[in-house]
N, C-alpha and C positions, 0 to 999 in steps of 0.2 A: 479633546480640547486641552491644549496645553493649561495649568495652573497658571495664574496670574500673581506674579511677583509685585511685593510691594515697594515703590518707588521711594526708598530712604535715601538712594546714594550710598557709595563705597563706603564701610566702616572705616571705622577711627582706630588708633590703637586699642590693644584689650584693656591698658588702664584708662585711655579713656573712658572704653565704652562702660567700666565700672564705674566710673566718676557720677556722682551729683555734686551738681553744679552748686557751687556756691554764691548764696544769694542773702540781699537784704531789702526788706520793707522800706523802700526808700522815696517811693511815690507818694504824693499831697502830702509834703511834709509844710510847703511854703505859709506864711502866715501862720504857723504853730507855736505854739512855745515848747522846742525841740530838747528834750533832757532824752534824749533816746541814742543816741551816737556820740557822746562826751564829745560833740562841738563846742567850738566857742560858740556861745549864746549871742554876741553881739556883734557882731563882725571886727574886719581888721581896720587896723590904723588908717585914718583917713589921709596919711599920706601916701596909703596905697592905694588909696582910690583917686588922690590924684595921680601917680604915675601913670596906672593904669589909662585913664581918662586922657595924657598927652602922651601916649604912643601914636606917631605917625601912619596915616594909613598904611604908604607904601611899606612900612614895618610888617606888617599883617600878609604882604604878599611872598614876603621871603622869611627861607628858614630860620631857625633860632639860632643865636650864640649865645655862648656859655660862659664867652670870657671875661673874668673877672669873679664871679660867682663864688668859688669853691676859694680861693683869698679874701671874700666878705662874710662866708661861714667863717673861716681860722679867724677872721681878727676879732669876729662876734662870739664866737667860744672864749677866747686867751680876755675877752676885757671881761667879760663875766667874773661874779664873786668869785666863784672856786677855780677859776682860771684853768691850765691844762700844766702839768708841770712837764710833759713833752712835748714841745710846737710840733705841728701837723704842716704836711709838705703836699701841693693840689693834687699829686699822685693817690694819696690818703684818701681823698674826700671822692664819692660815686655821686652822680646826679640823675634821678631816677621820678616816672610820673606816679611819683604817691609811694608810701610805703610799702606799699603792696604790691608795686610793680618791685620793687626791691625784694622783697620776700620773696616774691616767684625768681627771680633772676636766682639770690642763693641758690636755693634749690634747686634749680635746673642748671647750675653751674655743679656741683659738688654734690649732688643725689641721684643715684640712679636704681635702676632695680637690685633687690634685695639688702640693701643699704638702711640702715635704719636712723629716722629722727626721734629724736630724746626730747620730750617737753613735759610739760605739767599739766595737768585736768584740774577744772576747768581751765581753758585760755583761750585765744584768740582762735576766732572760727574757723579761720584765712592758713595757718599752718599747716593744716592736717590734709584737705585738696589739694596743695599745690605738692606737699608729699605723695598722694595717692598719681598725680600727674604722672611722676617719673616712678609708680611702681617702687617707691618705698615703704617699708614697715613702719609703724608708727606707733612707739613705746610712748606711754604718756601714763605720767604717776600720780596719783592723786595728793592732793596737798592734806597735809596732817587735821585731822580735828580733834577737841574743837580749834575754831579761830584760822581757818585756811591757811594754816603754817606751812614754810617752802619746805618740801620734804629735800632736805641737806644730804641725809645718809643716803638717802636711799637714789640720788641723782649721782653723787660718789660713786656709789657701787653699780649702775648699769653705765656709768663712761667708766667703767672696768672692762666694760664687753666693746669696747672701743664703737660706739656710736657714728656715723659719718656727720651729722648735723646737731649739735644741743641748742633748742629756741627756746629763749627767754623772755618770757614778757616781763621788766622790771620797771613800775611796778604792774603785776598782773592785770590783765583787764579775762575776767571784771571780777573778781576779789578784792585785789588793791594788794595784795600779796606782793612782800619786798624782800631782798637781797642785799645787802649791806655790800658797796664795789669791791670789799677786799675779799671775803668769801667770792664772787664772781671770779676777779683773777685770779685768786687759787684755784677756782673750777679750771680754766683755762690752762694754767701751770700745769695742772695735773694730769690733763688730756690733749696732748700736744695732736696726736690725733685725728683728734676731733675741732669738726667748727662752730664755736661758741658764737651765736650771734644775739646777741642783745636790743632787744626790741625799745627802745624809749620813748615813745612819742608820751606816754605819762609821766616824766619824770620830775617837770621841771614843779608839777605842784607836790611832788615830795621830796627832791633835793637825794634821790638815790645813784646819780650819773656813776657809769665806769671811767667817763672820759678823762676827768680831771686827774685822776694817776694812774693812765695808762699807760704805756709803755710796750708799742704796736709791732715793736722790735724785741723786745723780750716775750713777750705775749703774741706772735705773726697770726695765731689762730684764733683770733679773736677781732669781734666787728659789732660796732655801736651802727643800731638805725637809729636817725632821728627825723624830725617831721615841723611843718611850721604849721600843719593842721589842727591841733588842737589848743595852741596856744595862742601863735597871730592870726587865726582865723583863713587860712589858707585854704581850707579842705578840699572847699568848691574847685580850685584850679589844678590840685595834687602838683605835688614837688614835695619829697623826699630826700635823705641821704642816707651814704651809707659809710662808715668812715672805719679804715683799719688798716693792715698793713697794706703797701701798693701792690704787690702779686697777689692779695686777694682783691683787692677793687679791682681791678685790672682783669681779673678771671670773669666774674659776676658782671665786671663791665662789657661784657665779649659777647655774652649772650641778649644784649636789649638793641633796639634800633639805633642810629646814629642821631635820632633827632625826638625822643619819645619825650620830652623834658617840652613844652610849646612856650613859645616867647613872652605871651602875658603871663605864664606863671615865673619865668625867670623875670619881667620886673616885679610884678610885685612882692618877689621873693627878696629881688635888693632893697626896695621900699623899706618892709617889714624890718629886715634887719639893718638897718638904719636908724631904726624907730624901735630899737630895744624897751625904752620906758613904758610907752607905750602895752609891750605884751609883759613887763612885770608887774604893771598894775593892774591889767588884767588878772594876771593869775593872784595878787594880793585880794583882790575883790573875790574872787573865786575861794580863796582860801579863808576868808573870813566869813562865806557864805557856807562854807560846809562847816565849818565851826558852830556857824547860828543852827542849820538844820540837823545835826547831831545834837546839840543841844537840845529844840523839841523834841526830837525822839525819842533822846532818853529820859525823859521826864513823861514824857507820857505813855513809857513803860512798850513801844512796837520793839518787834525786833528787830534789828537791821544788822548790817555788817561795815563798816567803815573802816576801811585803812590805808589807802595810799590812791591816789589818782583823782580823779575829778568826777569822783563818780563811788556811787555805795550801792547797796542790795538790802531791799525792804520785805519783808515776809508779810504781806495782809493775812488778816483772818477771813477772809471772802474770796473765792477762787479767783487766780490770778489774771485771767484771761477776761472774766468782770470786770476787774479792777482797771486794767490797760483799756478795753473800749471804752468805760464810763469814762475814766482822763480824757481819753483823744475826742471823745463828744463834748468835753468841757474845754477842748482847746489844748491840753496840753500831752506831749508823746512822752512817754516810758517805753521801757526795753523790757518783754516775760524773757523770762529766764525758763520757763518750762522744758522739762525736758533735760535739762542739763542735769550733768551731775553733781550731786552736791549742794547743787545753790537752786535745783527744783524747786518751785511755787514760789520764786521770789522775784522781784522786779528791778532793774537795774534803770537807776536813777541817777544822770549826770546832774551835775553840780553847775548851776549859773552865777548868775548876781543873787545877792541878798534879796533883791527886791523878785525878784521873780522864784526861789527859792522859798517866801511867804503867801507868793500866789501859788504855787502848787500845793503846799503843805494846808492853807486854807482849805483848797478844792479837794485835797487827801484826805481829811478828816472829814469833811462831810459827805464822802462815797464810801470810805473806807472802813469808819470808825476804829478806828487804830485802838489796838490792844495787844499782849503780846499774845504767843500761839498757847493755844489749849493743850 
């Protein structure tokens, strides 16, 4: 009797079939008090939710357009404080569902097998798969300790070996680890190369942008993402960008669908940036709330890490994986860090409002008893 073959269906590619999938604990997070995905804690501008709310049925039954869009990004970069001291032309600007649909598009535009991506350990989880996709190598160098310093020389010296892709989280997540924009575009100057892409959806609570003197024509191999996810509260809908010279928008734009971008995320994407004040005061309350909770901390002697982004690294004295159930049975999500390197047994903590930043730190010390490590 012939052997009985097990019914998988045809395989995948071999880098597939190597792939694990990348995944996040994203289920019963609703009614939570969410410090676990450096969301905005409170949602976006309620004049998003009115546009949202007068889109016409018949809108919903046809595709989305675009137009208009990518000239309400330029005129909301150039009025900003630090403005752009080269105006951006719609060729520049990529529209993409979430940043991470951008992040796979690079890569699968400009990586292929034996190709290697240059990034920094720890970083975003999301780079390293979408590399293994296309059978890339994937050099990633550990930040300087102590104090998770951008390792500078030693990023120099492997875009000596001409890398295909350098990924930048600026400021790192979840470090909070930063770059100063002129050191970036010298990265860039120096590895002509190489594609420098800069990841920013954290920036705007530390003021580290490449964009405001960029120069996409001097610099072609170079690409700012940004995001309205973490700031106007966009996450839920995903819409991304991706902004750099036009033959590279235009490459990375070649490989996504004609319509991957859905029409309620482009209103309330206009919404949003219309309603600029709105997400600065957001991130002002945000930034006064990591102030206040750094401040507890170090006065009551935990260890933590704080430096750039909407979000820090707490080290309990009680295993970490305690620590994270007791929170989520009290109501509120944290991020383990277990596992990772470097930032092992620690817990990453987005930053809200003040006032919910006192209810966690309340319900912290009473599970936790915060001290620093033995």
């Amino acid at each position: 009797m012939a052997r009985q073959q097990r019914q998988e269906g045809p395989a995948a590619r071999l880098d597939v079939e190597r792939l694990k999938a990348y995944s996040a604990p994203l289920e019963g997070r609703r009614g939570l008090l969410r410090l676990d995905f450096n969301e905005n804690t409170v949602g976006p501008s309620p004049k998003v939710l009115e546009a949202i709310r007068a889109i016409p049925a018949d809108h919903i039954a046809i595709y989305p357009e675009y137009d208009g869009l990518r000239e309400a990004l330029m005129a909301n970069l150039a009025a900003s404080s630090s403005g752009l001291c080269v105006p951006l032309t719609v060729d520049q600007i990529g529209l993409f569902n979430g940043v991470d649909a951008a992040i796979h598009a690079v890569i699968h535009a400009y990586g292929a097998s034996g190709d290697t991506l240059l990034t920094t350990s720890p970083t975003f989880g999301y780079y390293a798969p979408c590399a293994a996709m296309q059978g890339m190598t994937i050099e990633a160098i550990p930040h300087g300790m102590p104090g998770f310093v951008f390792p500078l020389d030693a990023i120099r010296s492997a875009l000596g070996r001409k890398p295909r892709i350098l990924m930048l989280c600026n400021p790192n997540n979840p470090t909070g680890t930063r770059l100063e924009a002129g050191q970036v575009l010298a990265l860039a100057a120096a590895a002509p190369d190489t594609l420098v892409v800069v990841d920013e959806l954290y920036e705007a609570f530390t003021g580290d942008s490449v964009l405001p003197s960029a120069d996409f024509a001097a610099t072609p191999n170079l690409l700012v993402l940004r995001s309205l996810a973490k700031t106007a509260g966009l996450a839920g809908l995903r819409i991304g960008f991706a902004i750099g010279h036009a033959a590279v928008v235009d490459r990375v734009s070649r490989v996504t669908g004609p319509y991957d971008v859905n029409s309620v995320a482009v209103t309330a994407a206009f919404a949003a940036l219309r309603d600029q004040p709105y997400t600065d005061a957001y991130v002002a309350e945000v930034t006064r709330a990591r102030d206040w909770i750094v401040s507890e901390l170090t006065r009551s002697g935990v260890s933590f890490h704080a430096a750039g982004g909407n979000y820090l690294l707490i080290w309990p004295q009680r295993a970490v994986a305690e620590v994270e159930a007791e929170l989520r049975a009290a109501g509120i999500l944290v991020r383990s860090m277990a596992g990772k390197p470097q930032i092992d047994g620690s817990l990453r903590v987005s930053i809200g409002t003040t006032e919910q930043m006192q209810h966690f730190w309340e319900v912290y010390v009473s599970l936790a008893a915060p001290g620093p490590r033995p």
